[in-house]
C-alpha positions as CSV (number, residue, x, y, z in Angstrom):
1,X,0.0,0.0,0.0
2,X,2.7,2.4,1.1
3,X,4.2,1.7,-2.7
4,X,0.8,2.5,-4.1
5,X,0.3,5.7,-2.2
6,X,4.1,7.0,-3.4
7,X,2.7,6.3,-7.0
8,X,-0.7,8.1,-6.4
9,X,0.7,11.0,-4.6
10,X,2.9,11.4,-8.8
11,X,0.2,10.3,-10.7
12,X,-2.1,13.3,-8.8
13,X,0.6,15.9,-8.0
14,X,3.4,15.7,-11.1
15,X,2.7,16.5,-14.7
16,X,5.9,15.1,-15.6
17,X,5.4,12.9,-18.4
18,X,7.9,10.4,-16.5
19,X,6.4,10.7,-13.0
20,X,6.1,6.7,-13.1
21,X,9.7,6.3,-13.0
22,X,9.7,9.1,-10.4
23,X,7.8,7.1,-8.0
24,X,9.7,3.8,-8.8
25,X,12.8,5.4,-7.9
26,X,11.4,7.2,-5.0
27,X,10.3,4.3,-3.5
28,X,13.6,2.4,-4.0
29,X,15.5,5.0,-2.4
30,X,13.4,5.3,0.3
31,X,13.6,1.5,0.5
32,X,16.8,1.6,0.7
33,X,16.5,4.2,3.5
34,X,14.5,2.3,6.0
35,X,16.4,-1.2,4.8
36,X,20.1,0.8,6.1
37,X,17.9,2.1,9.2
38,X,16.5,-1.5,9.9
39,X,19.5,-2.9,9.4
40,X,21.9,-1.5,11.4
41,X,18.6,-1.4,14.6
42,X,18.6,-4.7,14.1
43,X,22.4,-5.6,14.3
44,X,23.0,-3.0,17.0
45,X,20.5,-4.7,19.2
46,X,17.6,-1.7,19.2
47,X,15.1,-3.8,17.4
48,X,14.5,-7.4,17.8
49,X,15.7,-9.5,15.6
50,X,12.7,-11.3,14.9
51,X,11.8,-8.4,12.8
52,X,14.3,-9.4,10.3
53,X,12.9,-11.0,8.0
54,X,9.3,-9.1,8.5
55,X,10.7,-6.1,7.9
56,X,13.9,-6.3,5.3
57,X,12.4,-9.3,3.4
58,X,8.7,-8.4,3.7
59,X,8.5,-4.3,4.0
60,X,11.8,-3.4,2.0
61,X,11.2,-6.6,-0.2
62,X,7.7,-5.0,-1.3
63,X,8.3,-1.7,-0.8
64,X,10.8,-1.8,-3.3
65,X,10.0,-2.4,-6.9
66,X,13.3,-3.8,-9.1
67,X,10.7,-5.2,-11.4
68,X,8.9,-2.3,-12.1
69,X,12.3,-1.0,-12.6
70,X,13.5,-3.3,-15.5
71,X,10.2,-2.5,-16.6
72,X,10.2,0.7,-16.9
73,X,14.0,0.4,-18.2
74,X,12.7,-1.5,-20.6
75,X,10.0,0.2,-22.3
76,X,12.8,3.3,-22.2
77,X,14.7,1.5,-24.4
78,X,11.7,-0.1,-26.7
79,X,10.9,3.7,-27.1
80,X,14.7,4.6,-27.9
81,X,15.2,7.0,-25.0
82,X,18.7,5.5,-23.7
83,X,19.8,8.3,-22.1
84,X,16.5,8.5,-20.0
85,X,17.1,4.6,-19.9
86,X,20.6,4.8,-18.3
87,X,20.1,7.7,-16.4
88,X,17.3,5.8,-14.5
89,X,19.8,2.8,-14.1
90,X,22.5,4.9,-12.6
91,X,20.0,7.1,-10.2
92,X,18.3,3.2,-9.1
93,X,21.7,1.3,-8.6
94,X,24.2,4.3,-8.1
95,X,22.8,6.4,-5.6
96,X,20.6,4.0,-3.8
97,X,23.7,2.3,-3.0
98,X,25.5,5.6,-2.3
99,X,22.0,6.5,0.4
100,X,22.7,2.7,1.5
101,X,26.4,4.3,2.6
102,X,25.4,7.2,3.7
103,X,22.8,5.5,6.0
104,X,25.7,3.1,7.5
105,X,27.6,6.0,8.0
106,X,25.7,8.0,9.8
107,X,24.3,5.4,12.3
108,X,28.2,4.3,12.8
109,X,29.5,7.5,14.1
């Protein structure tokens, strides 16, 4: 539902004409986000780790949407827009890893 919502919220709000791939990556990254977040609670010893596989596997697992992405990717590339095409691969696998980082980081220091 929460993925649903992110794509409502640019189907009603954006009159970009690629606010699909807006909300797909929006909801990766934010994914990716709470999946750092979760991670690190649940290896620190804040949360239980019986949320494990509830929460990275079920939640994160759903949340995020890697085939809507090679989708998406996909009918870039049917329609010959490959910069669009790899711009959307780096920004999905580039900077989610690079938030993914940033979220270990942080909760380290």
């Amino acid at each position: 539902m929460s993925r649903y919502a992110i794509s409502l919220y640019f189907l009603k709000f954006s009159t970009w004409q690629f606010n699909a791939l807006a909300a797909t990556v929006t909801a990766n990254l934010l994914s990716t986000v709470l999946l750092g977040i979760i991670w690190m609670g649940i290896n620190t010893g804040k949360l239980d780790p019986q949320l494990k596989f509830l929460l990275l596997v079920g939640f994160c697992g759903g949340f995020s949407t890697f085939s809507t992405f090679s989708f998406e990717t996909f009918q870039l590339l049917r329609l010959g827009l490959f910069w669009i095409a790899a711009l959307n691969i780096v920004v999905s696998v580039a900077v989610c890893l690079a938030v993914l980082w940033i979220v270990f980081k942080a909760q380290a220091a």
